[in-house]
C-alpha positions as CSV (number, residue, x, y, z in Angstrom):
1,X,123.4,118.0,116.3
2,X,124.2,115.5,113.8
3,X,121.5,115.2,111.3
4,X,120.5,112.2,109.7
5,X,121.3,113.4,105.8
6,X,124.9,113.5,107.2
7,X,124.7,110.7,108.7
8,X,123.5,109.0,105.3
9,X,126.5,110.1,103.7
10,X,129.3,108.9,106.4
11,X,127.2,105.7,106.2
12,X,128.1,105.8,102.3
13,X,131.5,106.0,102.5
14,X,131.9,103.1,104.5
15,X,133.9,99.9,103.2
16,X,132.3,96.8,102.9
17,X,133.1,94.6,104.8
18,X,135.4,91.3,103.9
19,X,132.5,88.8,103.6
20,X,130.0,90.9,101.8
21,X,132.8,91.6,99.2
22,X,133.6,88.1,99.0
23,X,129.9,87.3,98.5
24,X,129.2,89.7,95.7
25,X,132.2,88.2,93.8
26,X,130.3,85.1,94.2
27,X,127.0,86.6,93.2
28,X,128.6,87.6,89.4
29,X,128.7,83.8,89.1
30,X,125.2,83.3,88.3
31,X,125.0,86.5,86.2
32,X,127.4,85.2,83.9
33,X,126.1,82.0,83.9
34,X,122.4,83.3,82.5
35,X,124.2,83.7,79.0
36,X,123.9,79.9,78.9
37,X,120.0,79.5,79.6
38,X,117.0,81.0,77.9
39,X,115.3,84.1,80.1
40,X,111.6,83.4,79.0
41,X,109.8,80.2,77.0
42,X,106.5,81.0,75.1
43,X,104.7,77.3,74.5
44,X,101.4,77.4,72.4
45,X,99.1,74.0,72.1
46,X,96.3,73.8,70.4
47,X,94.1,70.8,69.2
48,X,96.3,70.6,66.0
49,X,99.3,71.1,67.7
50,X,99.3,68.9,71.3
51,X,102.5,68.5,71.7
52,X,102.9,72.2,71.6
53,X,105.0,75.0,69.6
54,X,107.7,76.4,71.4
55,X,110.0,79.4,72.0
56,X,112.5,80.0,73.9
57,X,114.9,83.3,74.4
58,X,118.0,84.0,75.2
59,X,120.2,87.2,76.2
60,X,121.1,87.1,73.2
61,X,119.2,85.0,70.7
62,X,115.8,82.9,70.5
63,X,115.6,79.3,69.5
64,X,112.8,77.4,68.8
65,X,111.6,73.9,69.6
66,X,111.6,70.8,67.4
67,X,115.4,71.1,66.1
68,X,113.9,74.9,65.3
69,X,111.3,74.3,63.4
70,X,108.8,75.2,65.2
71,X,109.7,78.6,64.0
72,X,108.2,78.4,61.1
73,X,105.4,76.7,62.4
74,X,104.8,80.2,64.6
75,X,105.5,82.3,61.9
76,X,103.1,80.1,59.2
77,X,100.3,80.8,62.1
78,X,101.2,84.6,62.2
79,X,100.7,85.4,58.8
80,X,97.3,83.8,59.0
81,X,96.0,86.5,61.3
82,X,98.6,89.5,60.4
83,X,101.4,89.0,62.7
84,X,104.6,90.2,62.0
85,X,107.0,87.4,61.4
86,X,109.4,86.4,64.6
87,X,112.7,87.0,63.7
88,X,116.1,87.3,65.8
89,X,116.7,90.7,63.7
90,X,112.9,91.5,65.3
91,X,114.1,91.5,68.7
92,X,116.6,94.6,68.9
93,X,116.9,93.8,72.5
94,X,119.0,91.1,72.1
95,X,121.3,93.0,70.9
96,X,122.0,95.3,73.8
97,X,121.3,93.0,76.8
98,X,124.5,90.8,76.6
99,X,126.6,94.1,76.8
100,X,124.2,95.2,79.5
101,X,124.7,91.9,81.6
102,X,128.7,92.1,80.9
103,X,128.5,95.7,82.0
104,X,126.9,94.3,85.5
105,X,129.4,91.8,85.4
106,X,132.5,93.6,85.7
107,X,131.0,96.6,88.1
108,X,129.7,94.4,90.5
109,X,133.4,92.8,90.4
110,X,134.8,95.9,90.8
111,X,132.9,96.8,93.5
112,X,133.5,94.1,95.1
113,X,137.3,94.7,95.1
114,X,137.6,98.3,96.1
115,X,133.6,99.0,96.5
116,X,132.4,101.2,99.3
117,X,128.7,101.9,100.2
118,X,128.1,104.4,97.6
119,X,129.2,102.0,94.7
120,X,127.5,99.2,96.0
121,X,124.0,101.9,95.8
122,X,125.1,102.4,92.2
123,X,125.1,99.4,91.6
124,X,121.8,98.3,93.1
125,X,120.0,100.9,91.3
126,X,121.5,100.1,87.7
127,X,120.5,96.6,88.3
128,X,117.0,97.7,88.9
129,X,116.8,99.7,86.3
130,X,118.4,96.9,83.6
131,X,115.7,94.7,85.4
132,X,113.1,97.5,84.6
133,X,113.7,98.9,81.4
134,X,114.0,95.0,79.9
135,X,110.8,93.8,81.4
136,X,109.1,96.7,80.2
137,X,110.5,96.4,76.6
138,X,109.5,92.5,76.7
139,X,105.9,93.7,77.7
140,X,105.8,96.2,75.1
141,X,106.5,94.3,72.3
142,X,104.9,91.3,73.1
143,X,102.2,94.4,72.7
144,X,103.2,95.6,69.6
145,X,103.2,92.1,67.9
146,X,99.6,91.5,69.2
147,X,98.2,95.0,67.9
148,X,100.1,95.9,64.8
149,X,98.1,92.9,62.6
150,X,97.8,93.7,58.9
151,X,94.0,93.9,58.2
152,X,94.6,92.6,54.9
153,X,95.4,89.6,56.7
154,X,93.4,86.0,55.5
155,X,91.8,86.0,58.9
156,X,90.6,88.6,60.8
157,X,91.3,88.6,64.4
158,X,90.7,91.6,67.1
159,X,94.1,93.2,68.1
160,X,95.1,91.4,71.5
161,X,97.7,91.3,74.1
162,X,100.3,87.7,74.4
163,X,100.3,86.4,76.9
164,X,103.0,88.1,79.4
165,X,102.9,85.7,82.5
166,X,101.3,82.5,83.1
167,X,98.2,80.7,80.7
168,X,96.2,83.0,78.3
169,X,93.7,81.3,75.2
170,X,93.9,82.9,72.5
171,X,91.4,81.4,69.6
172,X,92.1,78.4,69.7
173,X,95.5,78.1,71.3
174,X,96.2,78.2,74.7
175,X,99.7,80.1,75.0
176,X,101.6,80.0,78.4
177,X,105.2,82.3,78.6
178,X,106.7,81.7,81.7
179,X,110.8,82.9,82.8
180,X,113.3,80.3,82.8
181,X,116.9,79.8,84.2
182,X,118.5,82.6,82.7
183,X,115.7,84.9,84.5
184,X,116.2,83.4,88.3
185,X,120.2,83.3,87.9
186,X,119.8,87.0,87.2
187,X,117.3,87.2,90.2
188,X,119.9,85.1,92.7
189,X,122.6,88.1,91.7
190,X,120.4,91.5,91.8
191,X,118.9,89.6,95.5
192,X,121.9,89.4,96.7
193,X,122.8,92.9,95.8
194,X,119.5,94.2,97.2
195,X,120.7,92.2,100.6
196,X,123.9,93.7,100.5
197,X,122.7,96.8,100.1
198,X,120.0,97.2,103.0
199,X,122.2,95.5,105.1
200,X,124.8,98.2,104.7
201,X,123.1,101.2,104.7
202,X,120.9,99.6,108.3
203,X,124.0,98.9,109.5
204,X,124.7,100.5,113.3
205,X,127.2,102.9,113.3
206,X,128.4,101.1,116.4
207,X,129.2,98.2,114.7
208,X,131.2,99.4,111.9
209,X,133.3,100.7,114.6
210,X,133.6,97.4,116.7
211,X,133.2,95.1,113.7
């Protein structure tokens, strides 16, 4: 009797077929095209500051608003209450994820030229782990910029988390951080992989045969 571990593996060496490869290529568009829009904006307002200070970061750099100089603005307000200063040297990230997107870039191409099952799997589950591992590096140091505070600092302030997703006050300031284009071109790109994917693998044997 056929189990169904082997039937697993048949089901991975399967081609794609034509229209799925077709719509992977397609999917790459949008991955490239996040290098051209920031993945997350961090906006602070405050009483002082109503029209806001904001941030916003790229794959591969962070700009600020106000021609940039709300930069200094942030970093002024930092040094108040021990923050490390925000700098594009700070965020070693940066330096890795445009390699990692380009990476993504040409496998997913690749698979979808002469791809089977198995490489599109591969491919799924390096884009969830690039998704992953750079979420959880955001999270941690947003983290490690809210705890690490110098207590020789000219005001003291209790060690505290950014905020991460959506509204948070802090003192006085009302911070929101939200994802921006980059972050759903991305998500358009790994969704259709995750489609691609399920529908592959759920695919009848039967109609891989008649298809």
């Amino acid at each position: 009797m056929d189990s169904g571990w082997n039937r697993f593996l048949r089901t991975l060496e399967r081609p794609l077929v034509p229209w799925a490869r077709v719509l992977l290529a397609l999917a790459v568009i949008p991955l490239a095209l996040s290098f051209a829009y920031p993945l997350w904006n961090i906006r602070m307002v405050a009483p002082q500051y109503p029209a806001g200070l904001e941030l916003d970061i790229y794959a591969h750099t962070i700009q600020a608003g106000n021609e940039g100089r709300d930069l200094q603005e942030i970093n002024t307000l930092n040094h108040y209450i021990g923050m490390k200063r925000l700098d594009r040297a700070e965020f070693t990230d940066l330096a890795w994820i445009p390699f990692a997107i380009g990476a993504l870039v040409l496998l997913a191409l690749r698979v979808a030229v002469i791809g089977d099952v198995r490489s599109l799997v591969d491919l799924a589950a390096l884009t969830l782990y690039f998704s992953i591992f750079s979420a959880g590096r955001f999270v941690f140091q947003l983290y490690q910029y809210g705890h690490n505070l110098d207590p020789t600092a000219p005001f003291h302030m209790e060690p505290f988390t950014p905020a991460i997703l959506g509204a948070k006050q802090i003192a006085n300031f009302t911070t929101f951080s939200m994802p921006r284009g980059a972050t759903f071109l991305i998500g358009i790109y790994a969704t259709v992989v995750a489609v691609l994917m399920l529908w592959h693998l759920l695919r009848p044997p039967a109609a891989v045969r008649t298809g």
